[in-house]
KOLDRENTI-24260 format. One record per residue (C-alpha): x, y, z. Coordinates in steps of 0.25 Angstrom, whole numbers, padded with zeros to 4 digits, always signed. Layout:
// residues N
XYZ/...
***
This chain:
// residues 808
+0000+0000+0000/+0010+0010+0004/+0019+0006-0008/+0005+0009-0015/+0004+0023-0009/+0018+0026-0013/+0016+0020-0029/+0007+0029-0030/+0011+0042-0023/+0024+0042-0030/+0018+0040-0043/+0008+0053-0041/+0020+0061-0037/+0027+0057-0052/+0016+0059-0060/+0013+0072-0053/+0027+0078-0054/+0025+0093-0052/+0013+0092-0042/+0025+0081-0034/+0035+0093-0037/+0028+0102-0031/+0021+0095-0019/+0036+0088-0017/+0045+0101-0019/+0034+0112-0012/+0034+0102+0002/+0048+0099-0001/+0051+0116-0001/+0041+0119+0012/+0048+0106+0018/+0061+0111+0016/+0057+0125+0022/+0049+0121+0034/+0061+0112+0037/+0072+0124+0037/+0064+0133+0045/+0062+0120+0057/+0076+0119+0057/+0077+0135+0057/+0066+0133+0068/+0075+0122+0076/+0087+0131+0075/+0080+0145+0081/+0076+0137+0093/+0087+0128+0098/+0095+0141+0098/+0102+0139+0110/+0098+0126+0113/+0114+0122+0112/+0114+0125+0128/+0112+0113+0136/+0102+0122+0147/+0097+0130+0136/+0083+0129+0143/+0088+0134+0156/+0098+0146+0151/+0094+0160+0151/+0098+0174+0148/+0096+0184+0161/+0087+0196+0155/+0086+0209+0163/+0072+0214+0162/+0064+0225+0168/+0052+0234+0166/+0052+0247+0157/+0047+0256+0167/+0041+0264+0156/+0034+0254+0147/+0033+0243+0158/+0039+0233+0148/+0049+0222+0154/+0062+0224+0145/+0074+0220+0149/+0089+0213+0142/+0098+0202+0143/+0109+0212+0149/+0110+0208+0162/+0117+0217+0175/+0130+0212+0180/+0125+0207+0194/+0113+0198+0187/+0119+0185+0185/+0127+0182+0199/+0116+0189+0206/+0108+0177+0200/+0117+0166+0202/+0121+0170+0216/+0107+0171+0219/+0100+0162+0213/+0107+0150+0212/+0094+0142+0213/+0088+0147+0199/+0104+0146+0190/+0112+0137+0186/+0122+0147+0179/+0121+0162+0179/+0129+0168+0170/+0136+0183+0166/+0139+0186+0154/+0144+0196+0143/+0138+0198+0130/+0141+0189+0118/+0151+0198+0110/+0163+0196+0097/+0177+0198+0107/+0192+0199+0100/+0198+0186+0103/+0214+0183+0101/+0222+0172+0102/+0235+0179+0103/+0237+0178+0087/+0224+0182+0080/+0209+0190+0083/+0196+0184+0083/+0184+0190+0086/+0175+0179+0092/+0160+0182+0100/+0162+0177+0114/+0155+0178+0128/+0159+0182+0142/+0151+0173+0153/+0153+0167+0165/+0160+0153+0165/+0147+0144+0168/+0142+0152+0157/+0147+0140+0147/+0141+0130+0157/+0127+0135+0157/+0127+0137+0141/+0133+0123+0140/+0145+0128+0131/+0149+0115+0125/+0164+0115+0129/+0176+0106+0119/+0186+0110+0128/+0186+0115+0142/+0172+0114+0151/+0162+0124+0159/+0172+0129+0169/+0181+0136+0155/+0178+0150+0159/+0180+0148+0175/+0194+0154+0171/+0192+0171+0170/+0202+0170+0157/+0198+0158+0151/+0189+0158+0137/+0181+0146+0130/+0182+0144+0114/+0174+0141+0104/+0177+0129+0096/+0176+0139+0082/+0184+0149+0091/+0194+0140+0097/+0197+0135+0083/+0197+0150+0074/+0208+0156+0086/+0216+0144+0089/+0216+0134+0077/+0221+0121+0080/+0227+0125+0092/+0220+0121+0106/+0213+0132+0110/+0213+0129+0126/+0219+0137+0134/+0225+0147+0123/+0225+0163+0126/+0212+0170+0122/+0212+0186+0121/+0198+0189+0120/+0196+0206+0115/+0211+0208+0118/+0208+0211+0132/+0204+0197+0140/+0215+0185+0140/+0206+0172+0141/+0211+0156+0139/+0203+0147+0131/+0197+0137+0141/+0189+0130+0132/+0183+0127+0120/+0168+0126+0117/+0159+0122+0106/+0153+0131+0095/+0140+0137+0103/+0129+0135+0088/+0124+0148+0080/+0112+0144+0086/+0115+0150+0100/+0116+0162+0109/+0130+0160+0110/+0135+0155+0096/+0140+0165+0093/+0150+0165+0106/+0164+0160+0102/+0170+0162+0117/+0165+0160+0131/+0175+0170+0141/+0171+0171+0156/+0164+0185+0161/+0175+0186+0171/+0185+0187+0161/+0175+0198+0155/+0174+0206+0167/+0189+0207+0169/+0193+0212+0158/+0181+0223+0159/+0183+0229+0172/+0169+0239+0169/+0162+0226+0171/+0166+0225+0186/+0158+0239+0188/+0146+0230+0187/+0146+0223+0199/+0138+0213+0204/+0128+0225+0212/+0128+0234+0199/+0113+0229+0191/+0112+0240+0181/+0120+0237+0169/+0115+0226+0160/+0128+0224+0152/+0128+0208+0153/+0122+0195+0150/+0117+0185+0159/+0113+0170+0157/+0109+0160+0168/+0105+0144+0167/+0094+0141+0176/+0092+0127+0184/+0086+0118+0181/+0078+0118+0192/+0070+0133+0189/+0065+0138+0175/+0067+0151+0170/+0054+0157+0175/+0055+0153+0189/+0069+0160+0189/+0063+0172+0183/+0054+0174+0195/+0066+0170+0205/+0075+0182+0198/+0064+0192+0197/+0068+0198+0208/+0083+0198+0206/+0086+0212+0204/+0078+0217+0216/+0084+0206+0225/+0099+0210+0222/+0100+0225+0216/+0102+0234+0226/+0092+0241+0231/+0095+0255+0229/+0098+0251+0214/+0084+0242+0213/+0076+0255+0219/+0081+0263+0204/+0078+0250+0196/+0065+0244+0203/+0055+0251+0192/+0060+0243+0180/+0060+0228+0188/+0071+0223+0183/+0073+0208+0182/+0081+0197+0177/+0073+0186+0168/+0078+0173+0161/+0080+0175+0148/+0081+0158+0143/+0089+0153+0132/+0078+0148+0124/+0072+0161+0122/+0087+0168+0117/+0084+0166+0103/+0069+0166+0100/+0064+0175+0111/+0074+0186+0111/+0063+0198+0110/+0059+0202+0123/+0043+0207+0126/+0041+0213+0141/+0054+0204+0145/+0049+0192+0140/+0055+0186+0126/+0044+0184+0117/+0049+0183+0104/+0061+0184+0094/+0066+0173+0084/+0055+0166+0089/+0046+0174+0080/+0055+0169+0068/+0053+0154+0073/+0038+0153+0073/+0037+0162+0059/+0045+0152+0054/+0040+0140+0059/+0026+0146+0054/+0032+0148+0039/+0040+0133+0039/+0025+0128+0042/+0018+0135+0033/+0029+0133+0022/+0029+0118+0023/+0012+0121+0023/+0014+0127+0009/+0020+0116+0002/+0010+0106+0009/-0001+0116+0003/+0004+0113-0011/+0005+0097-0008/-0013+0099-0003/-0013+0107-0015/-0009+0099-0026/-0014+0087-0020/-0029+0090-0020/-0026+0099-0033/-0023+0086-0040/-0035+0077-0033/-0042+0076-0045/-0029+0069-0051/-0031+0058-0040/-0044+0057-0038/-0045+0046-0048/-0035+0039-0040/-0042+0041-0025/-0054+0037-0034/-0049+0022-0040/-0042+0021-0027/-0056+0023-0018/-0063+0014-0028/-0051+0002-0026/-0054+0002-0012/-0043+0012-0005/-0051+0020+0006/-0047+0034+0010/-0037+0030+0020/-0029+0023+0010/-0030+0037+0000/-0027+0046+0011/-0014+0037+0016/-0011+0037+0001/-0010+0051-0001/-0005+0055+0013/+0007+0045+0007/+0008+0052-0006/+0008+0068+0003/+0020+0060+0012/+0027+0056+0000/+0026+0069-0004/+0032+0074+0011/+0044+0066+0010/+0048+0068-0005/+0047+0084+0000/+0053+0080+0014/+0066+0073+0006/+0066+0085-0003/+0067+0095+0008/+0078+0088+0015/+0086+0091+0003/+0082+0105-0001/+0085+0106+0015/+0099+0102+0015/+0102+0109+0002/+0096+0123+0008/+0101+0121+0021/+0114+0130+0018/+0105+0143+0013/+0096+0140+0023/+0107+0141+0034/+0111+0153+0027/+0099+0161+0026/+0095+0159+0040/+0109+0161+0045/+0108+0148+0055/+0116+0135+0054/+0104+0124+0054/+0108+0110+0051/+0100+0100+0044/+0094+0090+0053/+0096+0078+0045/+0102+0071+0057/+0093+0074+0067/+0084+0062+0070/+0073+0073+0076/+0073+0079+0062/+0069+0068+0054/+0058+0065+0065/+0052+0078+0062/+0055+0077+0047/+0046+0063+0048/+0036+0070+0056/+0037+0084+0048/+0033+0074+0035/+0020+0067+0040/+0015+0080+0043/+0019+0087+0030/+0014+0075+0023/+0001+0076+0031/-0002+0090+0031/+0002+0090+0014/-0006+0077+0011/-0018+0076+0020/-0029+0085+0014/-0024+0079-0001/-0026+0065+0005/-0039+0067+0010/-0045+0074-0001/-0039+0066-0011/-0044+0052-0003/-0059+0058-0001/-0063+0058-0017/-0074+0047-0020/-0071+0037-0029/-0085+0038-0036/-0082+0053-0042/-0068+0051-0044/-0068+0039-0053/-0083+0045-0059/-0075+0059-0063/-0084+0067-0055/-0076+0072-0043/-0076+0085-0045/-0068+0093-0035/-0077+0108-0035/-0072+0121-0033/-0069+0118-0017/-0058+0107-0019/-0049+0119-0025/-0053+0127-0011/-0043+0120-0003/-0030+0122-0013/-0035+0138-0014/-0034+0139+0001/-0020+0132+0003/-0015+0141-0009/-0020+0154-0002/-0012+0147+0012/+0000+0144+0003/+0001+0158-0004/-0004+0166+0012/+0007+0160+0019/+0019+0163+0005/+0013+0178+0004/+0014+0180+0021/+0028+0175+0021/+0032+0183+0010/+0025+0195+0016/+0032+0193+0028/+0047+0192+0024/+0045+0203+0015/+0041+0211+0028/+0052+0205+0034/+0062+0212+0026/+0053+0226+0025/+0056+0225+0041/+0072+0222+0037/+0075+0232+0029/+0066+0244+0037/+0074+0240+0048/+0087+0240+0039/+0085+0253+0032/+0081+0258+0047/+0090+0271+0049/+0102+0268+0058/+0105+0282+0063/+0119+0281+0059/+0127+0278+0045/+0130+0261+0045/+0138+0264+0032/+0152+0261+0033/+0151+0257+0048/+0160+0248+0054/+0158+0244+0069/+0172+0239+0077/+0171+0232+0089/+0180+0236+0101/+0185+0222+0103/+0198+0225+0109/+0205+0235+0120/+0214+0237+0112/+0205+0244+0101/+0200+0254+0111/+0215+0258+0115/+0219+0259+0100/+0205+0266+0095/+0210+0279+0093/+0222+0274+0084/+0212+0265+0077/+0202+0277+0076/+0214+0285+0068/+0218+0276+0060/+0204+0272+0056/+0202+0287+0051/+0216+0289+0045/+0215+0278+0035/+0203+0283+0028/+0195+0270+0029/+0187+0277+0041/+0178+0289+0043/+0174+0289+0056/+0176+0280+0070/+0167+0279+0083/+0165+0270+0097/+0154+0265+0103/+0151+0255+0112/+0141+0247+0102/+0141+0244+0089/+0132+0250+0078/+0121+0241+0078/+0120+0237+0092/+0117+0244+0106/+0125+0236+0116/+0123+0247+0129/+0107+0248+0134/+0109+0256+0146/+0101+0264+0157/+0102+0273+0169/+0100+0286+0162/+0095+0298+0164/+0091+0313+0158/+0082+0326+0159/+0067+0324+0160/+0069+0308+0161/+0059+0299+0170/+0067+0295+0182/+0059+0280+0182/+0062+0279+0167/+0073+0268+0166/+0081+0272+0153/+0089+0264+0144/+0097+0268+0134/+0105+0262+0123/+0120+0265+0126/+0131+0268+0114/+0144+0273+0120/+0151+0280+0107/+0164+0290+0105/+0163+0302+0100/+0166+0299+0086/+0153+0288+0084/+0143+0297+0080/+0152+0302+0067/+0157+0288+0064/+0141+0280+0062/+0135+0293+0057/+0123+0295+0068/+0115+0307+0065/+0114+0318+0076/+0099+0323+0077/+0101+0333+0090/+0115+0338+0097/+0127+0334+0092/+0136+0322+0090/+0148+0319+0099/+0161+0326+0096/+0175+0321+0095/+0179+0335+0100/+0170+0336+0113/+0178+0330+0123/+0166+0330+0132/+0158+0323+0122/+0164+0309+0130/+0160+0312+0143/+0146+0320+0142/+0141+0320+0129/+0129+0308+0125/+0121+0306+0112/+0107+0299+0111/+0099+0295+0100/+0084+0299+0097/+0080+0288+0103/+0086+0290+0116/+0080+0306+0115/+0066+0301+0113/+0065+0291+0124/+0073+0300+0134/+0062+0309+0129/+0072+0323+0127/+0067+0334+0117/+0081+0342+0118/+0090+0329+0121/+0103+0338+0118/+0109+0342+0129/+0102+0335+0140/+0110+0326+0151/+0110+0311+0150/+0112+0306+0161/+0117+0290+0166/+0114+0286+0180/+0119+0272+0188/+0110+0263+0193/+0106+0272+0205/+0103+0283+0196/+0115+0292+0199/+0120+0299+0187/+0135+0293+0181/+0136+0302+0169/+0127+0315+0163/+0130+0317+0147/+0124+0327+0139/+0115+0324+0125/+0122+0331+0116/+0117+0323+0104/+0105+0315+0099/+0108+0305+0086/+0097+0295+0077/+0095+0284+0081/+0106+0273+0080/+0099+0259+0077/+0109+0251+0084/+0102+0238+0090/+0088+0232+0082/+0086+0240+0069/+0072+0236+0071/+0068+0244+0084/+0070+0258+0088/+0085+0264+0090/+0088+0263+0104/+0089+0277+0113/+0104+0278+0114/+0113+0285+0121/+0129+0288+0116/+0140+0292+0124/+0156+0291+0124/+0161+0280+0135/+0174+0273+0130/+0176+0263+0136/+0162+0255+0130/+0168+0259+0117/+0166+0243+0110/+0166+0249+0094/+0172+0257+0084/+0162+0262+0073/+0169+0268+0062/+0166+0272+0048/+0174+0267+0035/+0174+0279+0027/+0165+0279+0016/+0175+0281+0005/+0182+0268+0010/+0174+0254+0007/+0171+0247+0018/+0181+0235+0015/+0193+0244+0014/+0189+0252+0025/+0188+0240+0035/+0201+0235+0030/+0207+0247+0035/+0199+0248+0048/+0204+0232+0051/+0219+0235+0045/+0220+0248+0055/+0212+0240+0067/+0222+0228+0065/+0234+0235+0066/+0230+0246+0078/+0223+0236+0088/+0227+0220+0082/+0224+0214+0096/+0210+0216+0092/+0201+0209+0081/+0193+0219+0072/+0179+0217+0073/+0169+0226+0065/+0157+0226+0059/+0150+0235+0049/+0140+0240+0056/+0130+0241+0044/+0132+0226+0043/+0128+0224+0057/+0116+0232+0055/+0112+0222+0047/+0115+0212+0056/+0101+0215+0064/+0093+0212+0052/+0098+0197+0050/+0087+0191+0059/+0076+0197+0052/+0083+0195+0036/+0086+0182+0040/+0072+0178+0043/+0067+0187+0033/+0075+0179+0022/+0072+0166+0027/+0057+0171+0026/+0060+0175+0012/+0064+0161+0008/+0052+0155+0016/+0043+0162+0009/+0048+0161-0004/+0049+0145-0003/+0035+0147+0003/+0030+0154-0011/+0038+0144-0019/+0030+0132-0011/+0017+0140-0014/+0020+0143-0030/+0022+0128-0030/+0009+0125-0025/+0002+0134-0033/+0011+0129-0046/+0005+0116-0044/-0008+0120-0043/-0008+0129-0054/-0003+0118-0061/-0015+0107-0057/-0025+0119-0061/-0020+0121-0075/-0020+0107-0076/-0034+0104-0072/-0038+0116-0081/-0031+0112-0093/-0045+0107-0100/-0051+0121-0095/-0038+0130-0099/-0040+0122-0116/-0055+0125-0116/-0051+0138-0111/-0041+0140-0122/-0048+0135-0134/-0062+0145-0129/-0051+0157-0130/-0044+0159-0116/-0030+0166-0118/-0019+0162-0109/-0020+0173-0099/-0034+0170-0096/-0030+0156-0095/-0018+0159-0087/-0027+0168-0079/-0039+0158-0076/-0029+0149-0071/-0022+0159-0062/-0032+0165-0055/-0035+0156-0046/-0022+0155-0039/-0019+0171-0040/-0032+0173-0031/-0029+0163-0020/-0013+0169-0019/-0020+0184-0019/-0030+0177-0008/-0017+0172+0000/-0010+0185-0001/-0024+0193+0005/-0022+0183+0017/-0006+0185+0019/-0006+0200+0018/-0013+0201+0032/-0005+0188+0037/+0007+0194+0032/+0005+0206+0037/+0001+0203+0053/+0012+0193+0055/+0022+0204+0050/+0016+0214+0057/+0015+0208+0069/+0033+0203+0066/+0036+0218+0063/+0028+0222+0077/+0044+0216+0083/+0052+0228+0076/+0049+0241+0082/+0056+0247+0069/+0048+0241+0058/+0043+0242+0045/+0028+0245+0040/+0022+0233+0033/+0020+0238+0017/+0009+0234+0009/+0016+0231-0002/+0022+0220+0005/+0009+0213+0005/+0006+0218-0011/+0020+0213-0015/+0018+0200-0008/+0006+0198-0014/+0008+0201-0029/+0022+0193-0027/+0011+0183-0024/+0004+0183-0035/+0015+0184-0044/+0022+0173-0040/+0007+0164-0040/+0005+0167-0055/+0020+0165-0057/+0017+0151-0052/+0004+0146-0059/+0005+0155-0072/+0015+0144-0077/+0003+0133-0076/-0006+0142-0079/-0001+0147-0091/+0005+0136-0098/-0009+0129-0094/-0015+0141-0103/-0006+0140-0115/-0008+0125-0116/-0015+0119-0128/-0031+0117-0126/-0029+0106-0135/-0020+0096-0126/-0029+0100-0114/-0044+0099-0122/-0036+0086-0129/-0046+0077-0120/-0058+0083-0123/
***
């Protein structure tokens, strides 16, 4: 019987070769699809998971409320005393607490040549609790204040063949360290894969004396990181209530009256939310990539939903063909059970003909795949789990593509069949109209959506900067040594013509690295907690990035004072400070108690410098001279230099003045860039989707338009020989489907339009939806439809009435 079934489903796939083509290569294509986007899917949520307690590590989070809009904000920046405070005192909820710095690219030197490697500052149980897996050396590695651990690809790029244990490390020309141990490659796919060294904090806190001004009883500045491991014994909600009260339990009370009002508090910030709930709403994260994971989970689905709709399609287009066959195998005797497990085989047969082809399209895209969504998935041909769900995803696609066919096709009665007189009516088109109006809704609402998508990119992109970008390079102050020799590098810089202009700052271009409070000025609300974003600058920086004074005047290299009481703010910072005549005013910074520490006067207010997300508001911003957090040269290649030779020069001149250190830059309009590739990257795989998605579509309705003009041909030669032309022919045959694709495009446009209305909602600096999008969408639409049936339609027109009136 089963040999039977397989005679003669494979015998109706060869004498229906374009129909198996496109039932075989349009599941074979929404397959292939649905399949890169699950592993896409896999690799988003094991992020991290390369941690052994991965459910029981979190990030400390320093919340409190806005007094002002009574919203709970908060960051991951944590106050010094934080992390023993927790683990002296509550040893009952921790396992490890653990101090940290921020994940940054550090100079290192292994006596002979410079590298430039990201590392990490932490405590030594640091690599315990993140299960660092060790090749050489174990947990206690960093017990020694001057030891450092490697990473294999490290170890290998800075010491070769050689072993790398216990050789000299110079890490930023300032800090002597010895390689204690070796550890692993930490995968792309983690927080800290990009971390090629681990050093301990003390080492850190020695060689930056400032950091011993924040002591253990100082809980006002938020300039580090803090993770903690939990037992095993608590969950992290029953430590957030144990901690509530942290900060009124162990600051001290004169301080906690000034910062009571805002309620500050510590929370858990778990490892499985890092990387898909990394946008905060009234301190709790609620969203973030996770967004991205469901919208592409929906598409995978409703791609693999496409193609099934072109096999339910075909199939019950072409019942008529089979009804003869139902009708004789009804009449030998076969029941219905026997018809529907028949055709249930064929639809399977059909799944795993597309299923093998897919496999092969997968391993031959996998490469441009990788590519385009910038991750580094592996096939899963190993993985016995995989080939689990494959079995599993292939009964159900087989199911879902073959059980209304099945039936349908099994409940014709033998009597009309064999008799001639079925006769299907108008009504047994109805369900093919309404899968073709689904098909061509869910193509028109994707490609509504990634055209949005990079309406949103580019405003965003063409988004004024409030400074010049052109020609902007960024050096990062890697070294002690720089800062001695900047002057000499600043002069030779000018003299040899390859720069116009050089400035400091404490930041680079496209990022704000300082968010601090405490301050204070005329007409200000004493129980208004003010922050402010924070960019210490020379007085030469203004000149050099090209910002645009609007009020006052810009700082001056011949104003001595200009380094001790002069500030600048932004228009951001005059409108939330509320000034009218901002120049001239006092700014005022106050310590913790709210005594004064420094009174600087506005002398200038500039535009708006977007320096962190180009899709919100520029952050009010304060600038002032303090050298000493000088951590980046901007400078300017002059304009009649290109850019290649410039930086030649800048390198040959950096090389030779300060060659302990390693020349790290960027330009900073390729950085700016930089903040966009989330959004392109999901943008272009949206493109791609919904391009496959039309193709699987267009090849549907090919096949249908090719069963129509063939079940017309007697019609389209009477037609022909009573005087129809072409066009009307074409015309009659095309109308049909024009209308049902026009009908699709009436239900995307609002579909398409709330679901990207409600995505831009998370960009306070967005674009406004056009309608042309929706008009374009939907005459590309169109278009592409008649592209696709005017072939059939067409050459079924200009065929000769005789051969198809032969019969008659």
């Amino acid at each position: 019987m089963l040999k039977n079934y397989l005679t003669v489903a494979l015998r109706n796939l060869r004498s229906s070769k374009t129909y198996s083509f496109i039932n075989i290569g349009g599941l074979a294509m929404g397959m292939t699809i649905a399949m890169f986007i699950g592993l896409w899917i896999f690799d988003e949520l094991s992020f991290n998971r390369y941690h052994a307690n991965y459910d029981r590590i979190a990030q400390l989070w320093n919340g409190h409320t806005d007094p002002q809009s009574q919203e709970v904000v908060g960051t991951v920046g944590m106050q010094y005393p934080v992390a023993p405070t927790l683990k002296k005192n509550y040893p009952q909820l921790f396992k490890h607490v653990v101090k940290a710095g921020w994940i940054n690219d550090f100079s290192l030197s292994n006596g002979k040549e410079n590298f430039s490697k990201p590392g990490q500052f932490m405590d030594p149980e640091g690599i315990e609790m993140l299960s660092i897996k060790m090749i050489e050396g174990n947990y206690s590695s960093l017990n020694d204040p001057h030891s450092i651990i490697l990473s294999k690809s490290t170890a290998e790029a800075m010491f070769g063949t050689e072993d790398p244990m216990h050789k000299s490390v110079r890490i930023a020309n300032e800090m002597e360290a010895q390689v204690t141990g070796i550890y692993e490659d930490i995968p792309a796919s983690n927080k800290f894969g990009t971390v090629k060294f681990f050093a301990p904090w003390e080492l850190w806190v020695q060689s930056h004396p400032y950091i011993k001004n924040f002591s253990e009883t100082d809980w006002d500045n938020r300039a580090f990181a803090g993770y903690a491991e939990i037992n095993e014994d608590v969950t992290f909600e029953q430590v957030n209530e144990a901690i509530a009260g942290l900060y009124k339990e162990n600051v001290p009370a004169d301080f906690y009256a000034t910062i009571e009002k805002d309620k500050p508090f510590v929370r858990m910030f778990p490892m499985n939310k890092w990387h898909l709930y990394s946008e905060f709403e009234n301190g709790v994260p609620t969203s973030g990539r996770i967004t991205f994971v469901w919208l592409f989970g929906i598409v995978g689905v409703f791609v693999l939903l496409l193609a099934c709709i072109n096999f339910v399609n075909l199939s019950t287009a072409r019942s008529e063909k089979r009804a003869r066959e139902v009708g004789v195998r009804k009449s030998v005797g076969s029941n219905r059970k026997q018809l529907v497990t028949q055709f249930l085989g064929e639809s399977l047969l059909v799944v795993v003909l597309s299923f093998v082809l897919s496999l092969i399209l997968l391993a031959l895209l996998q490469p441009s795949f990788n590519l385009l969504s910038e991750k580094d998935i592996q096939l899963p041909f190993l993985n016995m789990t995989f080939w689990v769900i494959a079995a599993g995803f292939i009964i159900f696609t087989g199911l879902a593509a073959g059980l209304y066919p099945a039936f349908y096709l099994s409940s014709f009665q033998p009597v009309k069949v064999l008799k001639g007189t079925l006769r299907l009516g108008r009504l047994a088109a109805l369900p093919r109209k309404v899968l073709v109006v689904v098909q061509f809704t869910v193509s028109v609402t994707l490609v509504i959506g990634t055209i949005i998508v990079y309406e949103q990119i580019q405003f965003a992109r063409n988004r004024p900067v409030g400074y010049n970008n052109n020609g902007l390079v960024s050096v990062r102050i890697n070294d002690p040594e720089v800062r001695k020799h900047f002057d000499v590098l600043k002069t030779e810089w000018l003299s040899s013509g390859a720069v116009s202009s050089v400035g400091l700052s404490s930041s680079p271009m496209t990022g704000m690295w300082n968010i601090t409070s405490g301050y204070s000025w005329p007409g200000k609300d004493p129980s208004f907690e003010a922050e402010f974003g924070m960019c210490l600058v020379d007085r030469a920086y203004g000149k050099t990035i090209g910002w645009r004074i609007v009020e006052g005047r810009d700082f001056s290299e011949d104003l001595a004072t200009d380094t001790i009481d002069a500030i600048i703010v932004n228009r951001a910072a005059v409108k939330y400070m509320g000034l009218k005549d901002p120049v001239g005013q006092q700014f005022v910074d106050t310590d913790q108690y709210g005594v004064p520490k420094w009174s600087k006067t506005i002398i200038g207010v500039v535009d708006d410098v977007v320096m962190s997300s180009p899709y919100e508001p520029a952050l009010h911003t304060i600038y002032y001279y303090r050298p000493e957090m000088f951590g980046f040269i901007q400078l300017r290649i002059d304009p009649s230099v290109s850019a290649n030779e410039g930086l030649a020069k800048v390198k040959s001149i950096f090389d030779k003045t300060v060659p302990s250190a390693y020349f790290e830059y960027a330009f900073v309009d390729e950085d700016f860039a930089l903040k966009f590739n989330d959004e392109q990257r999901i943008g272009k795989l949206a493109g791609v989707f919904s391009i496959l998605a039309i193709a699987i579509s267009c090849l549907g309705l090919f096949g249908l338009a090719s069963f129509v003009a063939e079940q017309r041909t007697k019609e389209i030669g009477i037609r022909k020989v009573m005087g129809a032309s072409v066009a009307a022919l074409w015309q009659m045959l095309s109308k049909d489907f024009v209308v049902l694709v026009i009908v699709a495009c009436f239900i995307a446009m609002p579909s398409g339009y709330y679901l990207m209305n409600a995505w831009l909602q998370k960009f306070q600096y967005r674009t406004e939806i056009s309608v042309w999008v929706f008009v374009i969408t939907c005459v590309v639409a169109i278009v592409v439809t008649l592209a696709t049936i005017s072939y059939q339609s067409i050459r079924s027109a200009m065929a000769s009435p005789v051969k198809s009136l032969r019969s008659e």
